[in-house]
Structure formats: C-alpha cells, structure tokens
N, C-alpha and C positions, 0 to 999 in steps of 0.2 A: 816493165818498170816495177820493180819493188819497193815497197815501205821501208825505212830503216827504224827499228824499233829500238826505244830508248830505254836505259835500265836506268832506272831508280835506284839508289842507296836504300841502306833499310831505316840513315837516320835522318835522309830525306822524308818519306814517307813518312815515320812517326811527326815528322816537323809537321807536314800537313795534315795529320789526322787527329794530331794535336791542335792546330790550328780551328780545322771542323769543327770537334768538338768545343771550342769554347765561344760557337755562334757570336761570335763580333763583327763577323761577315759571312757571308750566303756564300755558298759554293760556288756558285757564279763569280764573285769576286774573287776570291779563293783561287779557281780555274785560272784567270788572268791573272793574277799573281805571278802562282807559281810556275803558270806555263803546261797543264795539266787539265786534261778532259774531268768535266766533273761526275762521269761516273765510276774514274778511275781512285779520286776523293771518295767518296761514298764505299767503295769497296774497301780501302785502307782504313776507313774510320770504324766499318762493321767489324774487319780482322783487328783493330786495337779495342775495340770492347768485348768480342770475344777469348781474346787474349790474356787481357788483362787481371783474370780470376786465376792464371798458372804463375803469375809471376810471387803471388803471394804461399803458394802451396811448393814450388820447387825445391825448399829445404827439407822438407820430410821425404819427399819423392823421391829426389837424389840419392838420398842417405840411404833410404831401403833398397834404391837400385848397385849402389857402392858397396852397400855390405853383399848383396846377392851375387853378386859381379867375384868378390873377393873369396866367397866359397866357392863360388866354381872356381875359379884359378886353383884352391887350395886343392879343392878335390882331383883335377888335373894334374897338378905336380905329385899329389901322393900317385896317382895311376901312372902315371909318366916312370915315376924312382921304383917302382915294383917292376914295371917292364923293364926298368934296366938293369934291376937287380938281377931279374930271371936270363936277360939275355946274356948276361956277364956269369954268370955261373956258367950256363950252358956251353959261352966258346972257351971257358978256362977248361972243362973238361977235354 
C-alpha cells in the first residue's frame, strides 16, 4: 500500500507561511486549517525567511549575470564568423 503524496503550489505555501508568520494562530491551528502537518509549516516558513533577503538583491544580480551571459554569446558568435570565414575560404579553393 502506498502513500500518495500531495504537491503544494508555491503560492499555496507562501499563503501559509505567510499566514505562520503573522502568529494570529499556532501552527496547530494553521495545520487544521489548511489541511497540512505542522512541520511541513515550520519548514516553508524557515525557506520564506531565508529567502526573503534575495528578492531584494535580484536586480543587481541579474543584471551582472545578463551582461556576462551577453559577452559570451558575443565572444561565441565572433569564434563561430572566424570558423566560417576560414572554412569558406578553404572549400572555395
């Protein structure tokens, strides 16, 4: 006999770890609520305060990973047009 294990949305989970955090009810209450073991709360509330410190930082992050991303492409396509250049000389002789 096996379990069938239930997935969670992710904007499920922020609902309740939102909820957690603003202690108006015990995770026990919480648990009956939403239908949800309350250590499965406690885990989603530790990942939205862990979390929570990159949603503020992701625009410098990005930006430095987009411009880095965009030189290698660039550097790629100059290697890529020199290999074609050399191979296209080559079969025209």
């Amino acid at each position: 006999m096996s379990k069938k294990r239930n997935r969670y949305t992710p904007q499920f989970k922020a609902k309740v770890a939102l909820a957690a955090l603003k202690n108006e009810e015990t995770v026990s209450e919480l648990a009956a609520r939403f239908g949800v073991h309350p250590t499965m709360i406690n885990t989603w509330k530790r990942a939205l305060l862990e979390g929570v410190a990159g949603v503020f930082s992701k625009g410098r992050d990005s930006r430095k990973q987009t411009e880095t991303q965009i030189d290698d492409l660039y550097r790629q396509i100059g290697q890529l047009k020199v290999e074609n250049d050399f191979l296209s000389k080559k079969l025209s002789l």
